[in-house]
PLY file of the C-alpha trace (Angstrom):
ply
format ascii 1.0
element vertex 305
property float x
property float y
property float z
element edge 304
property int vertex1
property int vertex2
end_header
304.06 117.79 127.30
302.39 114.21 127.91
299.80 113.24 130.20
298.18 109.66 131.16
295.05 111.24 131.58
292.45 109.26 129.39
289.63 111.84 127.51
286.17 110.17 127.15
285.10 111.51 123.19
282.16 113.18 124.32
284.40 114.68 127.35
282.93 114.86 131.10
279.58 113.21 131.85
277.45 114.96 133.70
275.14 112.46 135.92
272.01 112.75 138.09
270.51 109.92 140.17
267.37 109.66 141.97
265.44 106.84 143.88
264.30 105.21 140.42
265.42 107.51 138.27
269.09 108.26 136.32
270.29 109.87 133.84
273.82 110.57 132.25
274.70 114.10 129.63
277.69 114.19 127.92
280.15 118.10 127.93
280.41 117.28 124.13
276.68 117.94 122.71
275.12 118.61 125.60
274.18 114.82 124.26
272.05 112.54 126.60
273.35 109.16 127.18
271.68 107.66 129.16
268.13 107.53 131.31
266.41 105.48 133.66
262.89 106.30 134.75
261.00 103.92 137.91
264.30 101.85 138.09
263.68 101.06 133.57
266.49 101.52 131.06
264.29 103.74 128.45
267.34 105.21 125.58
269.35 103.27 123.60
272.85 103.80 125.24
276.14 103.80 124.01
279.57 103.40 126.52
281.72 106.59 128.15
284.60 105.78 126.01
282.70 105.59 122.67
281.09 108.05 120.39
277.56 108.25 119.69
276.31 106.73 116.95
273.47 108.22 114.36
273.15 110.74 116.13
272.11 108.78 119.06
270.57 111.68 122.34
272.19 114.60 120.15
270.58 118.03 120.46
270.09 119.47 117.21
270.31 123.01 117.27
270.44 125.81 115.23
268.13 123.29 112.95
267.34 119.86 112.99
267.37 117.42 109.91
268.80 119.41 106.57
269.33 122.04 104.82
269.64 120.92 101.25
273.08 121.57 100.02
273.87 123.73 102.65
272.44 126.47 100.76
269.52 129.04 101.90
269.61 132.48 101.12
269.47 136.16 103.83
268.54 139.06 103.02
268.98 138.43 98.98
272.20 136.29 99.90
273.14 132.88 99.45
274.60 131.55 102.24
276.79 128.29 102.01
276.61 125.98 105.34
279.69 123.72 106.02
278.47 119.68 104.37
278.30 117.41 107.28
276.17 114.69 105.34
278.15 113.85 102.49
276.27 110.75 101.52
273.26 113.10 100.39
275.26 116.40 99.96
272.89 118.25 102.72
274.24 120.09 105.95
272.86 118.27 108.92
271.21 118.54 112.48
272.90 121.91 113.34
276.09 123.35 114.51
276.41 122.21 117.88
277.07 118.03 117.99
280.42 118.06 118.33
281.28 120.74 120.16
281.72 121.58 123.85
279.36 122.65 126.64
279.90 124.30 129.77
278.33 123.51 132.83
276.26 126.60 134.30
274.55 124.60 137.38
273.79 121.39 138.61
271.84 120.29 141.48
270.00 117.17 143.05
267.22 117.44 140.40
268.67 119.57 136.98
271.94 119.94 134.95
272.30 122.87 132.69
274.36 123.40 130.12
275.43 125.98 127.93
277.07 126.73 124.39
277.64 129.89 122.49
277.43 130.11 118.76
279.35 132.50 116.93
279.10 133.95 113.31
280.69 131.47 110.60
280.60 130.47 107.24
276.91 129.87 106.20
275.43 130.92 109.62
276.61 134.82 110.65
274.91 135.18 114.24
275.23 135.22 117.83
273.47 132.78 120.14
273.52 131.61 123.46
272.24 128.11 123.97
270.98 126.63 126.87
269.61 123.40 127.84
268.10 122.12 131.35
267.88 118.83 132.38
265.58 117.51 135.09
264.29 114.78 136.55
260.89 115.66 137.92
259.81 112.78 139.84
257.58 111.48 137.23
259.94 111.40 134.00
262.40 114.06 132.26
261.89 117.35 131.48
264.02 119.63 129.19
264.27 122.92 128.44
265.87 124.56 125.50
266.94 128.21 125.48
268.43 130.40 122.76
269.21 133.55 122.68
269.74 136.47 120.22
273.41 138.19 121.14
273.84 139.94 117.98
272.55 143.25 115.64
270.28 141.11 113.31
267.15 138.29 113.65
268.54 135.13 113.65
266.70 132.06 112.19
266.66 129.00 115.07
264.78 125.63 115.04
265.16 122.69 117.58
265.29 118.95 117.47
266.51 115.94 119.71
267.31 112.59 118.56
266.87 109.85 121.11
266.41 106.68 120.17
263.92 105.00 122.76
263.23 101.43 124.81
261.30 99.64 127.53
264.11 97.69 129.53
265.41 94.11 127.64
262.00 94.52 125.51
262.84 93.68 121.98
261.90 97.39 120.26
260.21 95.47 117.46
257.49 93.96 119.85
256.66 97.51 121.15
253.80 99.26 119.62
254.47 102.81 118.17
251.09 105.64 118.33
251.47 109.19 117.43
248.60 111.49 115.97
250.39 112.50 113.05
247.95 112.65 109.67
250.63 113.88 106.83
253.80 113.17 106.45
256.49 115.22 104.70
257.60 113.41 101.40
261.64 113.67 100.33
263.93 112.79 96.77
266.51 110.12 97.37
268.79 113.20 99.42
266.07 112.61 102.01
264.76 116.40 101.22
261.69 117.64 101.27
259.26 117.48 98.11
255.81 118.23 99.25
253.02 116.84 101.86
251.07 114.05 101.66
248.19 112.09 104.02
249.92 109.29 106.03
249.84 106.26 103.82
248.32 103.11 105.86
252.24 101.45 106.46
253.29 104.80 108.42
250.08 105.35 110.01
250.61 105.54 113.68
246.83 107.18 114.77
245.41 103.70 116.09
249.09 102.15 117.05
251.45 100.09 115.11
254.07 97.45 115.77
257.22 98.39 115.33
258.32 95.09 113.59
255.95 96.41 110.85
257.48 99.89 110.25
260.40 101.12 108.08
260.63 104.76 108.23
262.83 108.01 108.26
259.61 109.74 108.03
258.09 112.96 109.37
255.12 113.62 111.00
253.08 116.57 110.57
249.61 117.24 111.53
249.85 116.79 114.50
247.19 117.01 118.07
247.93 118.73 120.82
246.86 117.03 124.16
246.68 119.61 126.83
249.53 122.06 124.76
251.79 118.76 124.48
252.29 116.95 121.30
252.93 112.87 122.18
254.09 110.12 120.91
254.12 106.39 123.01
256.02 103.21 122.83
254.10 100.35 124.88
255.09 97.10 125.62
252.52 93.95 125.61
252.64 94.51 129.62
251.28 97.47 129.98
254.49 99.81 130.47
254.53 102.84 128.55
256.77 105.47 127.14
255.47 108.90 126.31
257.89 111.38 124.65
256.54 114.93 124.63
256.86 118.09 123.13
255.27 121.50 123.81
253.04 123.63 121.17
256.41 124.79 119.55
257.16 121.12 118.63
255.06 120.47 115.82
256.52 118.04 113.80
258.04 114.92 114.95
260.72 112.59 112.90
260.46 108.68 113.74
263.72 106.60 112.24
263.98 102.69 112.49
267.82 101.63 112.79
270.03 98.47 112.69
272.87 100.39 113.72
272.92 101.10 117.30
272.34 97.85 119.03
275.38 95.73 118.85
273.35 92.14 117.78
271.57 94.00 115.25
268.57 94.61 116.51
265.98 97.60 115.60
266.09 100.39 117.14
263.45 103.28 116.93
264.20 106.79 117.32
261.23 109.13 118.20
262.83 112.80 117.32
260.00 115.91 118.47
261.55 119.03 116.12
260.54 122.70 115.95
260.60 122.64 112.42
261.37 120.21 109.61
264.05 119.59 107.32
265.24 122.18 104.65
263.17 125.00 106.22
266.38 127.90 106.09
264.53 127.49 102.85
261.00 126.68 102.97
260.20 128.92 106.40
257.66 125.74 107.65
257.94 125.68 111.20
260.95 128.41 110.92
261.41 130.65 114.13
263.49 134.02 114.03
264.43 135.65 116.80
265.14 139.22 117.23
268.10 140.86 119.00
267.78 140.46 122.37
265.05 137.97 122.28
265.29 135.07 124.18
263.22 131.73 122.54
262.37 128.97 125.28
260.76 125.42 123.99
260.18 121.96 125.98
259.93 118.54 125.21
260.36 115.32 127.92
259.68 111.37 128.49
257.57 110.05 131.26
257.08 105.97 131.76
254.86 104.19 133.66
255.04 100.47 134.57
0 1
1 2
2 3
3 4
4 5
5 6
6 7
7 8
8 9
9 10
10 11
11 12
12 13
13 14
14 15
15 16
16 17
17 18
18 19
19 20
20 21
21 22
22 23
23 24
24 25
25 26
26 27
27 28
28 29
29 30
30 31
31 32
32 33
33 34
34 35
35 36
36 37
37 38
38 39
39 40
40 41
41 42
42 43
43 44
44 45
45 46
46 47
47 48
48 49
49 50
50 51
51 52
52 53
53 54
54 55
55 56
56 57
57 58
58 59
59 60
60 61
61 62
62 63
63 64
64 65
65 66
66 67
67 68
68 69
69 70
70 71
71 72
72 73
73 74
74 75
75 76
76 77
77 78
78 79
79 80
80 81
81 82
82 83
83 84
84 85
85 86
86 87
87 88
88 89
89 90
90 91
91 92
92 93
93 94
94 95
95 96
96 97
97 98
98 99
99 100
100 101
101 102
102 103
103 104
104 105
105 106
106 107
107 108
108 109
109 110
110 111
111 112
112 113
113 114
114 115
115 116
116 117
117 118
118 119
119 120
120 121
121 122
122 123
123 124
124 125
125 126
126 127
127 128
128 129
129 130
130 131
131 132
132 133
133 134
134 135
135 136
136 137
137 138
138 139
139 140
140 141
141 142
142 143
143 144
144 145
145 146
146 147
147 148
148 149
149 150
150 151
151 152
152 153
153 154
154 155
155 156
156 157
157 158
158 159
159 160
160 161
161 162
162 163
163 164
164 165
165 166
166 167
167 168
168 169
169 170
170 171
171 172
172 173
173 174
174 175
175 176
176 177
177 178
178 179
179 180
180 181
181 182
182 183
183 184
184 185
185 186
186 187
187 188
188 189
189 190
190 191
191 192
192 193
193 194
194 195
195 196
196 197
197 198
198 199
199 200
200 201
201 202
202 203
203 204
204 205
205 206
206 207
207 208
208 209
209 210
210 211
211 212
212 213
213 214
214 215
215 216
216 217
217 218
218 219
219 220
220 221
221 222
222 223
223 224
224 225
225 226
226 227
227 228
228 229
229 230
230 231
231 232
232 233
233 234
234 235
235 236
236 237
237 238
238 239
239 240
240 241
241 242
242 243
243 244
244 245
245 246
246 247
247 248
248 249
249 250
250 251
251 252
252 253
253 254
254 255
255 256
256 257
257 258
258 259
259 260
260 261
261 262
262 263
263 264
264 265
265 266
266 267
267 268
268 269
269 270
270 271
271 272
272 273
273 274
274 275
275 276
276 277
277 278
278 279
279 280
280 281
281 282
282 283
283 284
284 285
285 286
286 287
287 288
288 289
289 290
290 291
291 292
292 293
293 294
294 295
295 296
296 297
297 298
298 299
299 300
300 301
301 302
302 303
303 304
């Protein structure tokens, strides 16, 4: 049997739209696509017949960033994760890119959407994932939930991977602040080797151009600012991006790329995580979560201008 429907890749898209503010989540990913806060284009985009690319608005969940080879060990066991980043050899930002989310509710404001993860080869539990959407009036808000459906603790970190703009503004004339004072150094797989204090070329404290950073770096040591961790883009006209995260997101991943924009053109992704990479094996930032427990953690954008 044959049918002339046409399937978008990332499958239905989900969309709310306010006064001055939009926003666009794809079934596949639960990945968001596109937003618009006070009437400004603020993510890098990509079209409803195309497939994201780097990762662009994924949710990374059960882990963001890598687990070296794939390999961590449970209970005296090694577990072997599926390799979704051959370049490096590493399995990648989770379990739950690609795969389908069902709508639970949707309303003037909010979109949820849910996925279920079952037991499988590398990663033997059972979680039910949730994420919120809303628009609140004065940016985005969104809420993570995962829960513990099976007999044993279950280890669970969260990351997203937006990459973020101020309208036609080229992103190498914005300037880039966070309060991040180490950063986590990595081999040529991009894993983790130790800490180190933010070297002057990565140090975002007092605000730096984008044109002058090249980074896949994270950022630890970070300060809370009334229980939110931030980090701002801001154009030379005063607008200004703020992408949040609450106390559980203490470490925070910031990526230049040439590959999203079609002329070639930076692009920086700001990426708040609960944890950073490899830590199925190091246990930084690592959260487990008991049967029957249910873990909730934020993050959001707001703009002004």
């Amino acid at each position: 049997m044959t049918s002339s429907q046409t399937w978008n890749p990332t499958g239905q898209q989900f969309t709310l739209t306010g006064a001055r503010d939009s926003l666009t989540v794809t079934e596949v990913g639960a990945t968001l696509r596109e937003l618009v806060l006070n009437g400004t284009q603020v993510l890098e985009t990509f079209a409803e017949d195309a497939l994201p690319l780097s990762a662009q608005g994924n949710v990374l969940v059960p882990w963001p960033n890598r687990v070296r080879d794939g390999k961590w060990t449970l209970d005296g066991t090694t577990q072997q994760l599926d390799i979704t980043e051959p370049k490096f050899g590493n399995a990648s930002h989770g379990l739950l890119r690609t795969q389908p989310y069902a709508l639970v509710e949707q309303d003037a404001a909010s979109i949820t959407l849910a996925a279920d993860i079952h037991p499988q080869r590398g990663y033997p539990f059972s979680l039910e994932t949730s994420i919120r959407y809303a628009l609140t009036g004065g940016g985005l808000e969104v809420t993570h939930s995962i829960a513990n459906r099976g007999t044993r603790r279950a280890p669970v970190g969260i990351g997203t991977h937006g990459y973020y703009r101020i309208g036609d503004v080229d992103t190498d004339d914005l300037t880039a602040t966070s309060t991040g004072t180490t950063v986590i150094d990595v081999d040529d797989r991009m894993n983790p080797t130790g800490v180190s204090g933010v070297p002057p070329e990565k140090d975002l404290r007092a605000g730096r151009a984008v044109r002058e950073l090249n980074v896949d770096t994270a950022y630890t040591g970070l300060a809370l600012n009334e229980g939110r961790y931030e980090h701002s883009l801001t154009a030379s006209d005063g607008r200004a991006l703020t992408v949040w995260g609450d106390e559980q997101f203490g470490y925070v991943q910031f990526y230049t790329s040439d590959r999203i924009r079609s002329d070639g053109t930076r692009s920086l992704a700001i990426e708040p995580m609960t944890m950073p990479a490899n830590a199925f094996n190091s246990g930084d930032g690592l959260r487990w979560i008991e049967p029957g427990e249910t873990w909730m953690a934020r993050w959001g954008v707001t703009f002004s201008g």
